[in-house]
Each structure stands twice: as C-alpha cells, then as structure tokens.
PQR file of N, CA, C, O and H, with PARSE charges and radii, in Angstrom:
ATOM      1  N   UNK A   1      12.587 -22.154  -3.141 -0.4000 1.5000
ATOM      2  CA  UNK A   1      11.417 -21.310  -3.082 -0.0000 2.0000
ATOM      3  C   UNK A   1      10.164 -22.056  -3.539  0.5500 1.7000
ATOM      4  O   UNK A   1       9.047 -21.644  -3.228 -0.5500 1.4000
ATOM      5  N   UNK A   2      10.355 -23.189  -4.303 -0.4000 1.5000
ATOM      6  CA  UNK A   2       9.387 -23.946  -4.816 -0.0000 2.0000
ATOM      7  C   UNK A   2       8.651 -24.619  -3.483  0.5500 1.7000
ATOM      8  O   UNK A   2       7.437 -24.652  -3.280 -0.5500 1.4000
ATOM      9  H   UNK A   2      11.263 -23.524  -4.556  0.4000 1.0000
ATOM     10  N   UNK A   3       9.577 -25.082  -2.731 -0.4000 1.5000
ATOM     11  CA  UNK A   3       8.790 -25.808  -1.853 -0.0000 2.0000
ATOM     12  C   UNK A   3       7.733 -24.692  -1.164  0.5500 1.7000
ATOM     13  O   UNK A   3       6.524 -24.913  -1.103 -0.5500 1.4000
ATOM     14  H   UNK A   3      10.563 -25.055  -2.896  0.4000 1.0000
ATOM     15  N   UNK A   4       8.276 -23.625  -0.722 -0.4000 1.5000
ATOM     16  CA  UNK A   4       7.224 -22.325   0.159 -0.0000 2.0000
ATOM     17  C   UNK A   4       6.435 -22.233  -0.334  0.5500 1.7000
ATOM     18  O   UNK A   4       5.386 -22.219   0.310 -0.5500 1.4000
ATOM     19  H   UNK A   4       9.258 -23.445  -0.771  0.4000 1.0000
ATOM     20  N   UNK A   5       6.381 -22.114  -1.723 -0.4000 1.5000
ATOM     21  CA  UNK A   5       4.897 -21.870  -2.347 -0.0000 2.0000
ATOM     22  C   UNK A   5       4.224 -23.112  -2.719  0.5500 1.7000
ATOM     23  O   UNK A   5       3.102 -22.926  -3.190 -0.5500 1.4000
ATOM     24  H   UNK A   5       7.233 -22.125  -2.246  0.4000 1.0000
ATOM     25  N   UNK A   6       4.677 -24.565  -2.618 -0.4000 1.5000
ATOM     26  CA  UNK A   6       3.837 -25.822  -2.509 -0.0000 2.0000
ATOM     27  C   UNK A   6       3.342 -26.304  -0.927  0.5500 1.7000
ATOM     28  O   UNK A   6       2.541 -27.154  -0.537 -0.5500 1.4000
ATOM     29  H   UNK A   6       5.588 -24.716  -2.235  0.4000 1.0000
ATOM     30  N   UNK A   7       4.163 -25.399  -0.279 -0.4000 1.5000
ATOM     31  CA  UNK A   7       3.742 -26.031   1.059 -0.0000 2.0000
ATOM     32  C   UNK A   7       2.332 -24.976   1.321  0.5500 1.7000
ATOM     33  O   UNK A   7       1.245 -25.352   1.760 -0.5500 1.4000
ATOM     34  H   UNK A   7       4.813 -24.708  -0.596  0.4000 1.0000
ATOM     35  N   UNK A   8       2.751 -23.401   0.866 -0.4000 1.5000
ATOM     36  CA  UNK A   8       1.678 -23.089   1.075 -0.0000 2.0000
ATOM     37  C   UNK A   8       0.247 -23.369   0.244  0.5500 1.7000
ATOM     38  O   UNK A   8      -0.811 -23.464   0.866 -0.5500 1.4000
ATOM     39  H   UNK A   8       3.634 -23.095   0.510  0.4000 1.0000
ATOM     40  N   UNK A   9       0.309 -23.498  -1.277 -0.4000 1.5000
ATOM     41  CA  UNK A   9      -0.908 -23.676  -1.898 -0.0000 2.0000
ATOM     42  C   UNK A   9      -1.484 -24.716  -1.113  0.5500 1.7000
ATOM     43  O   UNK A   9      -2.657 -24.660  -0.743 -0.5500 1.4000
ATOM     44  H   UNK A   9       1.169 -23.421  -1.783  0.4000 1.0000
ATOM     45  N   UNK A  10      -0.505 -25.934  -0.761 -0.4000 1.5000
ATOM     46  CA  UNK A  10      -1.372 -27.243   0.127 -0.0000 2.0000
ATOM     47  C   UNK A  10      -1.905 -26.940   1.244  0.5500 1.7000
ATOM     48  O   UNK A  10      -2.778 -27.714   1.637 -0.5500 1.4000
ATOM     49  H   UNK A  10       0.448 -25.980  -1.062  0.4000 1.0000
ATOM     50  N   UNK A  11      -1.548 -25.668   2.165 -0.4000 1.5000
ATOM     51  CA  UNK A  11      -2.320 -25.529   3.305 -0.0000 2.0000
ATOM     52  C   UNK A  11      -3.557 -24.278   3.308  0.5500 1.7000
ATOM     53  O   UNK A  11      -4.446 -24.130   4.147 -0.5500 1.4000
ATOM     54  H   UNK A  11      -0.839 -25.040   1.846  0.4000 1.0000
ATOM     55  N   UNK A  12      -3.337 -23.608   2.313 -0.4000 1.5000
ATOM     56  CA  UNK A  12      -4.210 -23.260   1.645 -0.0000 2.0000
ATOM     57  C   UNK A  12      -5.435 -24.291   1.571  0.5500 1.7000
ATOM     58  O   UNK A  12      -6.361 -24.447   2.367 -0.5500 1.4000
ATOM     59  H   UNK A  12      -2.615 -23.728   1.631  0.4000 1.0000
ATOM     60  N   UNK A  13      -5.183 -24.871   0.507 -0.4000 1.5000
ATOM     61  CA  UNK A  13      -6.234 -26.063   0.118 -0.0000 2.0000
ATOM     62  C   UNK A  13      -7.224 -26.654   1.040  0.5500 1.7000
ATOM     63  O   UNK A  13      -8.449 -26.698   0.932 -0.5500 1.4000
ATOM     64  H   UNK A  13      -4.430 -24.745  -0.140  0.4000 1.0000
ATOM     65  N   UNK A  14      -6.322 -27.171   2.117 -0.4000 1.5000
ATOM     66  CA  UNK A  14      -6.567 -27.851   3.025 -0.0000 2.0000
ATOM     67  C   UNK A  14      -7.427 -26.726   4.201  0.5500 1.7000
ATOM     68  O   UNK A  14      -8.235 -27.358   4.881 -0.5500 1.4000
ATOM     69  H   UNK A  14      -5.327 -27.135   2.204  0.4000 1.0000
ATOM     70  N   UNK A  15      -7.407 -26.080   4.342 -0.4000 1.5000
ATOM     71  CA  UNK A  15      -7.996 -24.775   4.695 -0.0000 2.0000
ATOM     72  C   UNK A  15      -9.312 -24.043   4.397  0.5500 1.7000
ATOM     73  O   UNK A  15     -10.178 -23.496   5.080 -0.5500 1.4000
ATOM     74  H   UNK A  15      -6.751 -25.566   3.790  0.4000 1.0000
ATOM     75  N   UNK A  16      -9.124 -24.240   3.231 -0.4000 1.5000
ATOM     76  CA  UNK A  16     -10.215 -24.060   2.540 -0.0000 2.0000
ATOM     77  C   UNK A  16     -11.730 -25.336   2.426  0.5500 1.7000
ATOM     78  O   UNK A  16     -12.937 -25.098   2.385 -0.5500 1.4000
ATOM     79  H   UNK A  16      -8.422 -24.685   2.675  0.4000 1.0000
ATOM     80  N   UNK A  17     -11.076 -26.492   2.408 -0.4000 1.5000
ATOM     81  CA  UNK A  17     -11.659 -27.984   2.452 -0.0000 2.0000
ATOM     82  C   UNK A  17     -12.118 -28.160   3.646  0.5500 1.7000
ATOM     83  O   UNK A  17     -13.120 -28.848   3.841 -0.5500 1.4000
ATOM     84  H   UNK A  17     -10.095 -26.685   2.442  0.4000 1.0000
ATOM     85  N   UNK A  18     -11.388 -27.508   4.714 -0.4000 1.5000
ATOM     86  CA  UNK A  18     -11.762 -27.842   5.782 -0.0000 2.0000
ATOM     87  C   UNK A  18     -13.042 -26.817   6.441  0.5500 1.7000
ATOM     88  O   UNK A  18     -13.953 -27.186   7.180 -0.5500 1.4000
ATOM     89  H   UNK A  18     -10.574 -26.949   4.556  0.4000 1.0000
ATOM     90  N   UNK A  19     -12.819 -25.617   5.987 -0.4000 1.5000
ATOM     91  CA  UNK A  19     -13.977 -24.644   6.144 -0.0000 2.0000
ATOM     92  C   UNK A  19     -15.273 -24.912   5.371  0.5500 1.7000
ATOM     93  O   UNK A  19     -16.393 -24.910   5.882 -0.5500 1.4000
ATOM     94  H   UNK A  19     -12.078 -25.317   5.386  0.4000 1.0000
ATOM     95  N   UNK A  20     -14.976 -25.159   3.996 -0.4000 1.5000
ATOM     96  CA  UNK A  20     -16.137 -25.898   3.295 -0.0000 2.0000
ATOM     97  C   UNK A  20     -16.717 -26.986   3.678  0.5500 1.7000
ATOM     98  O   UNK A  20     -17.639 -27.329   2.938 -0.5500 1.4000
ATOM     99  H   UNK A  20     -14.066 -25.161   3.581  0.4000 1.0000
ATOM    100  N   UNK A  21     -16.468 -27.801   4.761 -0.4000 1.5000
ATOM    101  CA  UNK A  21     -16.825 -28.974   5.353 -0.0000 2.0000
ATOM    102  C   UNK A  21     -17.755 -28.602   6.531  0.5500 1.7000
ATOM    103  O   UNK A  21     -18.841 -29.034   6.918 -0.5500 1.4000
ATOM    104  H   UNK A  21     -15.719 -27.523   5.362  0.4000 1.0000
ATOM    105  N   UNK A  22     -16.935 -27.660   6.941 -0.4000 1.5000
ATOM    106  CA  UNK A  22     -17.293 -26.855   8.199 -0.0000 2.0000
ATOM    107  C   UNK A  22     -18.770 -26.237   8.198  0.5500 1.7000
ATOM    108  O   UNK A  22     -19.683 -26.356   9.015 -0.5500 1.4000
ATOM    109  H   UNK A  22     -16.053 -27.309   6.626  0.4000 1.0000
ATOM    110  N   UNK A  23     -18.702 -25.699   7.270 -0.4000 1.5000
ATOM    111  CA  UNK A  23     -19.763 -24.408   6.743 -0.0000 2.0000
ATOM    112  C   UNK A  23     -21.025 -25.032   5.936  0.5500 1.7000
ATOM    113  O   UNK A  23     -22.081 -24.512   5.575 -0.5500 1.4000
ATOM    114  H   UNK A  23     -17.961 -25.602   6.606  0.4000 1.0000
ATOM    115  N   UNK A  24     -20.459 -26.477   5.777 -0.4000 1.5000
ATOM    116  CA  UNK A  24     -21.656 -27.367   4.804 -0.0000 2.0000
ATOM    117  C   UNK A  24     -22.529 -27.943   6.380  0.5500 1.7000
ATOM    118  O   UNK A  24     -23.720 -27.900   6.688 -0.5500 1.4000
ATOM    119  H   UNK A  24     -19.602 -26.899   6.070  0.4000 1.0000
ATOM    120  N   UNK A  25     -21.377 -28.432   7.081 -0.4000 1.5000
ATOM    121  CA  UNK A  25     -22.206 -28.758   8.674 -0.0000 2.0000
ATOM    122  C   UNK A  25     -23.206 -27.548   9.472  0.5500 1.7000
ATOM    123  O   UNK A  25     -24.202 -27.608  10.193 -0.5500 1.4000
ATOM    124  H   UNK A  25     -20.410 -28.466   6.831  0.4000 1.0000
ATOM    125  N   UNK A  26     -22.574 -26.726   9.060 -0.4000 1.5000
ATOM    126  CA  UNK A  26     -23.434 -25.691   9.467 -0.0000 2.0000
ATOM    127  C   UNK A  26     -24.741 -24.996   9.642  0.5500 1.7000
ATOM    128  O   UNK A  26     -25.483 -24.761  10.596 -0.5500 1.4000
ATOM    129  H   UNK A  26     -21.764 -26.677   8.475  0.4000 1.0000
ATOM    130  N   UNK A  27     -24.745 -24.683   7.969 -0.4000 1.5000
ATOM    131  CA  UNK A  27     -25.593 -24.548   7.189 -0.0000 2.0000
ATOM    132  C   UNK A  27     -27.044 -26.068   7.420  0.5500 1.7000
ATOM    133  O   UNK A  27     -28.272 -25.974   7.436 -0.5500 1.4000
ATOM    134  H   UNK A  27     -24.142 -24.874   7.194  0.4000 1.0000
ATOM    135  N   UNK A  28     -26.116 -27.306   7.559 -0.4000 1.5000
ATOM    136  CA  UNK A  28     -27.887 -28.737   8.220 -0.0000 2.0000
ATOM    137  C   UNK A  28     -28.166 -28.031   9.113  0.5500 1.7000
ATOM    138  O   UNK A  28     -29.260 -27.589   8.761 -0.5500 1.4000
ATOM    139  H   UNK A  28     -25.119 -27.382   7.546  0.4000 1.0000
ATOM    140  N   UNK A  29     -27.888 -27.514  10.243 -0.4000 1.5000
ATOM    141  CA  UNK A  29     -28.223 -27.421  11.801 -0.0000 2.0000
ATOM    142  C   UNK A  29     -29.324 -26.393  11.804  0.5500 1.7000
ATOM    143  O   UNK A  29     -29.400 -25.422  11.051 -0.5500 1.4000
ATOM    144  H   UNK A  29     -26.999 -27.873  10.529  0.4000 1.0000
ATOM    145  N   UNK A  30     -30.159 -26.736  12.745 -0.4000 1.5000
ATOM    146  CA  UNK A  30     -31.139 -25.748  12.507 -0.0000 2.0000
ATOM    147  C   UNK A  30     -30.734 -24.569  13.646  0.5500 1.7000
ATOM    148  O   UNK A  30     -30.231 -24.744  14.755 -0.5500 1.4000
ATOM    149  H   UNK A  30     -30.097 -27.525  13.357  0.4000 1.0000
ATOM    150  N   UNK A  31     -31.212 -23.032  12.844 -0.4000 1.5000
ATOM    151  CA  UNK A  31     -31.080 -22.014  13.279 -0.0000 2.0000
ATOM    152  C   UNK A  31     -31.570 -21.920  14.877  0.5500 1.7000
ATOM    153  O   UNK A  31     -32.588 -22.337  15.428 -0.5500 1.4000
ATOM    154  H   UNK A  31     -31.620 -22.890  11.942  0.4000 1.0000
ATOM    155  N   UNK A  32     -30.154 -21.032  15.492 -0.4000 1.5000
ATOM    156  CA  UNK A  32     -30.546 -20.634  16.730 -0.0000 2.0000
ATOM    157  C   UNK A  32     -30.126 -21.332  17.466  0.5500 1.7000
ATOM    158  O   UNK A  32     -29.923 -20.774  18.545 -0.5500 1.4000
ATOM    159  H   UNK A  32     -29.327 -20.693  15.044  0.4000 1.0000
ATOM    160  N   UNK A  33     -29.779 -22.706  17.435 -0.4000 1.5000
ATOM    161  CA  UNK A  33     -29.290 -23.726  18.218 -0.0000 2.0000
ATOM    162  C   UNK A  33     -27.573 -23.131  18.922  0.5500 1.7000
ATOM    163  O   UNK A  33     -26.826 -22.447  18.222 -0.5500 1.4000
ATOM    164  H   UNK A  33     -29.944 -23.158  16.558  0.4000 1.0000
ATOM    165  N   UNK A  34     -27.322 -23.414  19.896 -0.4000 1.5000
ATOM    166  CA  UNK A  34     -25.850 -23.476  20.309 -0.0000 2.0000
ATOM    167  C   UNK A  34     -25.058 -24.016  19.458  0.5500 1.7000
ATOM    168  O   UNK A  34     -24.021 -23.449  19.114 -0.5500 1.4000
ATOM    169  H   UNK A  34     -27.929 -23.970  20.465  0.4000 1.0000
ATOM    170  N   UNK A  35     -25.513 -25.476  18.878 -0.4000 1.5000
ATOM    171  CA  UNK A  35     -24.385 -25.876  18.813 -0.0000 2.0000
ATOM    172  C   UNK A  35     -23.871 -25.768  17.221  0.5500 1.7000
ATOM    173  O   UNK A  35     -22.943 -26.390  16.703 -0.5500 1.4000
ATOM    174  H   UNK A  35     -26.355 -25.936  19.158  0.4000 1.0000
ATOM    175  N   UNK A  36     -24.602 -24.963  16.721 -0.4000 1.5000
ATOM    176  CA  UNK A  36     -24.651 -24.198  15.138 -0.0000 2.0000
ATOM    177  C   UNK A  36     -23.487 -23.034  15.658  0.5500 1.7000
ATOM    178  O   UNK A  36     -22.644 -22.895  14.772 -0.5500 1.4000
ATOM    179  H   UNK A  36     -25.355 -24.458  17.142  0.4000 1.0000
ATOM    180  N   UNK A  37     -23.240 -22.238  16.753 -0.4000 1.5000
ATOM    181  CA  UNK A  37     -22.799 -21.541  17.026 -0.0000 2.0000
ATOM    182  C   UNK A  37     -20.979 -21.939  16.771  0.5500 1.7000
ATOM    183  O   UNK A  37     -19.966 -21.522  16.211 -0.5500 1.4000
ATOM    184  H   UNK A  37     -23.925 -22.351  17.473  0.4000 1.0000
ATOM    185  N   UNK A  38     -21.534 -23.122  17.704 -0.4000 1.5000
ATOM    186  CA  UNK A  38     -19.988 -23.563  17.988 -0.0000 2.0000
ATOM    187  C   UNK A  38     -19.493 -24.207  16.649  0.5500 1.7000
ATOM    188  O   UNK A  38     -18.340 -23.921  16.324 -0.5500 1.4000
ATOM    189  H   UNK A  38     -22.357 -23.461  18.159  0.4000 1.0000
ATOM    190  N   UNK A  39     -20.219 -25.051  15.816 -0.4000 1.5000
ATOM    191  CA  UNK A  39     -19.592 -25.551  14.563 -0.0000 2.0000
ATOM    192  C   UNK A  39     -18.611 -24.352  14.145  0.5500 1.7000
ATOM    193  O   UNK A  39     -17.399 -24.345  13.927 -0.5500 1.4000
ATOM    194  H   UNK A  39     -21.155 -25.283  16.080  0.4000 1.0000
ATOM    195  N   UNK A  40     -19.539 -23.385  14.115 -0.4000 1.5000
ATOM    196  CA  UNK A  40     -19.228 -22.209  13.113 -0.0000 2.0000
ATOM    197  C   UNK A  40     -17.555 -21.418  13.461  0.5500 1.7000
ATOM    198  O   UNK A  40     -16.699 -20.925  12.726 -0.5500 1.4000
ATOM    199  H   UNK A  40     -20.523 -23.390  14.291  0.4000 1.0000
ATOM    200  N   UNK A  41     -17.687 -21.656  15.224 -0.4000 1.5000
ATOM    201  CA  UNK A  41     -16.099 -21.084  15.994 -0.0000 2.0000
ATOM    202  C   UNK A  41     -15.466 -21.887  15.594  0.5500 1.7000
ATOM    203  O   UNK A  41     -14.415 -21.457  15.120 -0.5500 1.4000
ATOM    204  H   UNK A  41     -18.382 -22.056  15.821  0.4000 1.0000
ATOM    205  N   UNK A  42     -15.673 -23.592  15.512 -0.4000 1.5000
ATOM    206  CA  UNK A  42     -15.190 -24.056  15.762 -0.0000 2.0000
ATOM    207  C   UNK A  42     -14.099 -24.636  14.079  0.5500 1.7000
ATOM    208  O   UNK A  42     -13.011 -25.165  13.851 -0.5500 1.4000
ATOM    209  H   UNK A  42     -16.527 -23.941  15.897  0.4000 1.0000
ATOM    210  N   UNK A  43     -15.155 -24.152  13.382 -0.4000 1.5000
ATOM    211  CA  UNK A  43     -14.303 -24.905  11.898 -0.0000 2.0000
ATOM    212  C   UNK A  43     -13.255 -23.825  11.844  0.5500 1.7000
ATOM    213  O   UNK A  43     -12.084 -24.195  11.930 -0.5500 1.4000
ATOM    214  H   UNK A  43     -16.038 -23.722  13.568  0.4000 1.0000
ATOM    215  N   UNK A  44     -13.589 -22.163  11.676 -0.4000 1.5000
ATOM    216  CA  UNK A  44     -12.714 -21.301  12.232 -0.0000 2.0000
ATOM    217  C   UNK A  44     -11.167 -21.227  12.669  0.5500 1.7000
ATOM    218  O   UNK A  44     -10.224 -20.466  12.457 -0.5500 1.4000
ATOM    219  H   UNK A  44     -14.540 -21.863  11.607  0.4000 1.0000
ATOM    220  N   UNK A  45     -11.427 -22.567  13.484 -0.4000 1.5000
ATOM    221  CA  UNK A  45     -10.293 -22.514  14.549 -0.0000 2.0000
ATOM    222  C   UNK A  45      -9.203 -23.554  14.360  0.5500 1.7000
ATOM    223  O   UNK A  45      -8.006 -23.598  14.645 -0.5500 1.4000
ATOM    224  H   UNK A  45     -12.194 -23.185  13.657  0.4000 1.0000
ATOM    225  N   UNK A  46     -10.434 -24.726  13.521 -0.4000 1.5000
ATOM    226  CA  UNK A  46      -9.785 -26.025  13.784 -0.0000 2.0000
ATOM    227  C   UNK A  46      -9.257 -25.850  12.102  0.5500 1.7000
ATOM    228  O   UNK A  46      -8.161 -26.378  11.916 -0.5500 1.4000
ATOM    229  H   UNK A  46     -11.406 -24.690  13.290  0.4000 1.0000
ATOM    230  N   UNK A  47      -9.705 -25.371  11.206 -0.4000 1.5000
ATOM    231  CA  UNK A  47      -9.525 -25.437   9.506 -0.0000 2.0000
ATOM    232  C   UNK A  47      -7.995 -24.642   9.777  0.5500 1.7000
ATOM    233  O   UNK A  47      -7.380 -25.703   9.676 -0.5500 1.4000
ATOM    234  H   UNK A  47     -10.595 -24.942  11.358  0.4000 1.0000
ATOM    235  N   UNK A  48      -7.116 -23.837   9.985 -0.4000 1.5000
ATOM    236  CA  UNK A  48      -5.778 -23.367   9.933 -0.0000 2.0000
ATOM    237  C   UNK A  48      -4.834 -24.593  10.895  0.5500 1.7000
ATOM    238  O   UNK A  48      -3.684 -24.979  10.689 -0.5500 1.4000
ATOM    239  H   UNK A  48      -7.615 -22.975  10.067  0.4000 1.0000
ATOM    240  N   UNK A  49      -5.708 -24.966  11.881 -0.4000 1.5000
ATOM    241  CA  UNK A  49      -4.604 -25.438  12.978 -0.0000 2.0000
ATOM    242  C   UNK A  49      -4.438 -27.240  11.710  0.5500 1.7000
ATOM    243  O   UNK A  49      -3.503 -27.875  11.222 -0.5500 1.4000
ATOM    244  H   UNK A  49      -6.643 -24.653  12.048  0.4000 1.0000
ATOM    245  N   UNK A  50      -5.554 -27.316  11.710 -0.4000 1.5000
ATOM    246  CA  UNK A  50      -5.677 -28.824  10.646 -0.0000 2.0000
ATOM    247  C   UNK A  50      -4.471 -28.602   9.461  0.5500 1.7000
ATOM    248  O   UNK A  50      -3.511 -29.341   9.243 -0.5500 1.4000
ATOM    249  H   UNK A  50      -6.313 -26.801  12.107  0.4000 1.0000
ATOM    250  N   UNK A  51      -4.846 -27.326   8.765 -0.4000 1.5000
ATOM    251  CA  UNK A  51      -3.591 -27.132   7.660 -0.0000 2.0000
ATOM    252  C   UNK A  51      -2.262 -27.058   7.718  0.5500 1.7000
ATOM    253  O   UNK A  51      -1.540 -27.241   6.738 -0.5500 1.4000
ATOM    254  H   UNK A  51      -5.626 -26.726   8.942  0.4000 1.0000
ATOM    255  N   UNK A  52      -1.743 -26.713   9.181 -0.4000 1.5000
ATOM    256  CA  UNK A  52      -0.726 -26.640   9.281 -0.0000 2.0000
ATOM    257  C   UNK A  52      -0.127 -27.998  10.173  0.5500 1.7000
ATOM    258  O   UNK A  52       1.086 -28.210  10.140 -0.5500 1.4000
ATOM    259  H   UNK A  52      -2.330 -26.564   9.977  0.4000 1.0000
ATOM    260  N   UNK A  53      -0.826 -28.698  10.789 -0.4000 1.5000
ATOM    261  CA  UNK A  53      -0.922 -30.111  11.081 -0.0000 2.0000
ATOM    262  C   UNK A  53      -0.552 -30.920   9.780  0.5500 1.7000
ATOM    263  O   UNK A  53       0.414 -31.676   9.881 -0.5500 1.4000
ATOM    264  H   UNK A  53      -1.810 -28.526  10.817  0.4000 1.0000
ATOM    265  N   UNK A  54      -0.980 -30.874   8.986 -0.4000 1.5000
ATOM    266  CA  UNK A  54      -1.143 -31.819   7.630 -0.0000 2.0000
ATOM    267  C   UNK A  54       0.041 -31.473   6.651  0.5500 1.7000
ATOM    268  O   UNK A  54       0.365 -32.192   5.706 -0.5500 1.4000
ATOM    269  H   UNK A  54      -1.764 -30.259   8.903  0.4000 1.0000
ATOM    270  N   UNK A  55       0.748 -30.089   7.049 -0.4000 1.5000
ATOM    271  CA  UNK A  55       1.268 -29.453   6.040 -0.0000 2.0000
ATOM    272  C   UNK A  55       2.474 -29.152   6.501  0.5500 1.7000
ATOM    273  O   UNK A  55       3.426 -29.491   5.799 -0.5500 1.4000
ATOM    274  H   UNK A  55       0.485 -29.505   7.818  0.4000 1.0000
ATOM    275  N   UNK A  56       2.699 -28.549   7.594 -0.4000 1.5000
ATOM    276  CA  UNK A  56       4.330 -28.032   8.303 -0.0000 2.0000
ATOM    277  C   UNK A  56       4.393 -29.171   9.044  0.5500 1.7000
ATOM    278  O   UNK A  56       5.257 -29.895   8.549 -0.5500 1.4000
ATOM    279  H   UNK A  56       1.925 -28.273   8.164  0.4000 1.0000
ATOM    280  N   UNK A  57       3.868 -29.692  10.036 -0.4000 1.5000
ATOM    281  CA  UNK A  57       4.572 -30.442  10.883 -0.0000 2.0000
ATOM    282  C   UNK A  57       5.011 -31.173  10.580  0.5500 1.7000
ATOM    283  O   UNK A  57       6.124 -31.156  11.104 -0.5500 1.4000
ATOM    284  H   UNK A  57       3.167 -29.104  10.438  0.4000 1.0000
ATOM    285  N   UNK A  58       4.826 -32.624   9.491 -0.4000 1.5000
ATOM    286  CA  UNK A  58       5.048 -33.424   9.006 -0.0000 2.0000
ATOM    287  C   UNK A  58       6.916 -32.990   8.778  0.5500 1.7000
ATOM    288  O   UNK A  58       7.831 -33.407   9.488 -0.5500 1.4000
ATOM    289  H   UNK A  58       3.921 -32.637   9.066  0.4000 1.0000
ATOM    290  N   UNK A  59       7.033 -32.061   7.588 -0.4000 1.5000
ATOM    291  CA  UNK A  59       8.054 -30.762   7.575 -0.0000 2.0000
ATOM    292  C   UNK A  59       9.222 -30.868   8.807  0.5500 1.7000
ATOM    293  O   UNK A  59      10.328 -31.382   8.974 -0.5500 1.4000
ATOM    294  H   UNK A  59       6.289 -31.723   7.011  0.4000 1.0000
ATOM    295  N   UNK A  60       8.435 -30.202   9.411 -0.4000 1.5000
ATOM    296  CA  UNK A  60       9.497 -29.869  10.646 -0.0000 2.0000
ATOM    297  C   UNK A  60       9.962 -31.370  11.605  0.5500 1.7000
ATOM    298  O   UNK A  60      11.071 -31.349  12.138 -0.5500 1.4000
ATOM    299  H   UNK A  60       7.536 -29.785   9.275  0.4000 1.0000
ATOM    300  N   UNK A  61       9.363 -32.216  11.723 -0.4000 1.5000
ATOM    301  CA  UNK A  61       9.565 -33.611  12.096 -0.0000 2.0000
ATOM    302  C   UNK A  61      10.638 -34.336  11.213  0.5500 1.7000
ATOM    303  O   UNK A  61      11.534 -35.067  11.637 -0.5500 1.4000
ATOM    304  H   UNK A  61       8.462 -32.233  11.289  0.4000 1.0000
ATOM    305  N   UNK A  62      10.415 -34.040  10.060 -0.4000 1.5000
ATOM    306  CA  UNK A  62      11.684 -34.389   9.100 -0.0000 2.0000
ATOM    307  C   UNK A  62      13.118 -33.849   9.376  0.5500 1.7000
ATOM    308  O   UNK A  62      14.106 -34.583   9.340 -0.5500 1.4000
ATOM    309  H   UNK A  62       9.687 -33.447   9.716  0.4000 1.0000
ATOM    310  N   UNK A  63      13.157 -32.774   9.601 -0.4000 1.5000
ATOM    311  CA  UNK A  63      13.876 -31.240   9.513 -0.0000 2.0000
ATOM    312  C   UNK A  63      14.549 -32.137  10.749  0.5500 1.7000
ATOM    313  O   UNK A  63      15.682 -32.616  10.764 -0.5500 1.4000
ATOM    314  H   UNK A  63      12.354 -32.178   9.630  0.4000 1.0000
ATOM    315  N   UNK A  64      13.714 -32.209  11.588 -0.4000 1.5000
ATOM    316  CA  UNK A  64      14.328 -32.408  13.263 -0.0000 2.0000
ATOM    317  C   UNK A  64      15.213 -33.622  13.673  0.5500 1.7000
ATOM    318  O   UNK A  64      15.878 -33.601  14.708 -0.5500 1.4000
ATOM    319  H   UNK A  64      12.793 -31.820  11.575  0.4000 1.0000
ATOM    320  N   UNK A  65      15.194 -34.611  12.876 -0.4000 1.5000
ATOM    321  CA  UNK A  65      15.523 -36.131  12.819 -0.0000 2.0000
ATOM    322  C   UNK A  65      15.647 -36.943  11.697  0.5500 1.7000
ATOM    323  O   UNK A  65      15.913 -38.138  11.826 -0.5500 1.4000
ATOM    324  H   UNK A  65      14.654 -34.628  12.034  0.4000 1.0000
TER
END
C-alpha cells in the first residue's frame, strides 16, 4: 500500500509542477492573444498526462518485462 500512496504523492507533485509552470507561462503572455488561450488548455492537458508518464509508466514497463 506504501507504494500507491508514493506513486501517487509523486504524480501529484509532478502535476502540480507542471501546472505551476504552465500558469507562470501564462500569466507573461499578453492578454487576449490565442496563444495565452492555448497555453492555458494546454498545461491542463499535458500536466496529468506528464504525471502519469513520469510516474506509472515507467511502473508498468517494469511490471511487463
């Protein structure tokens, strides 16, 4: 059970780091622009898929072979 809750605090983390990165890019861009729009979908989208990239797959690649 230890590992579930280390795998999750780390993708957590990583989740969080990655939105704060996200949201710091954001926040330079000047208002109104498109592509302020898309940062904003885009950390969204990419900050969970990144955490679980960094965090399960590694995991399950082990698991598999």
């Amino acid at each position: 059970m230890t590992d579930v809750r280390r795998n999750f605090l780390r993708f957590a983390t990583v989740v969080v780091v990655a939105d704060a990165v996200g949201l710091g890019a954001w926040s330079l861009l000047p208002v109104g622009t498109g592509i302020r729009t898309g940062v904003l979908f885009g950390t969204l989208v990419v900050a969970p898929l990144l955490g679980f990239l960094l965090v399960y797959a590694p995991s399950a690649s082990r698991a598999g072979g």
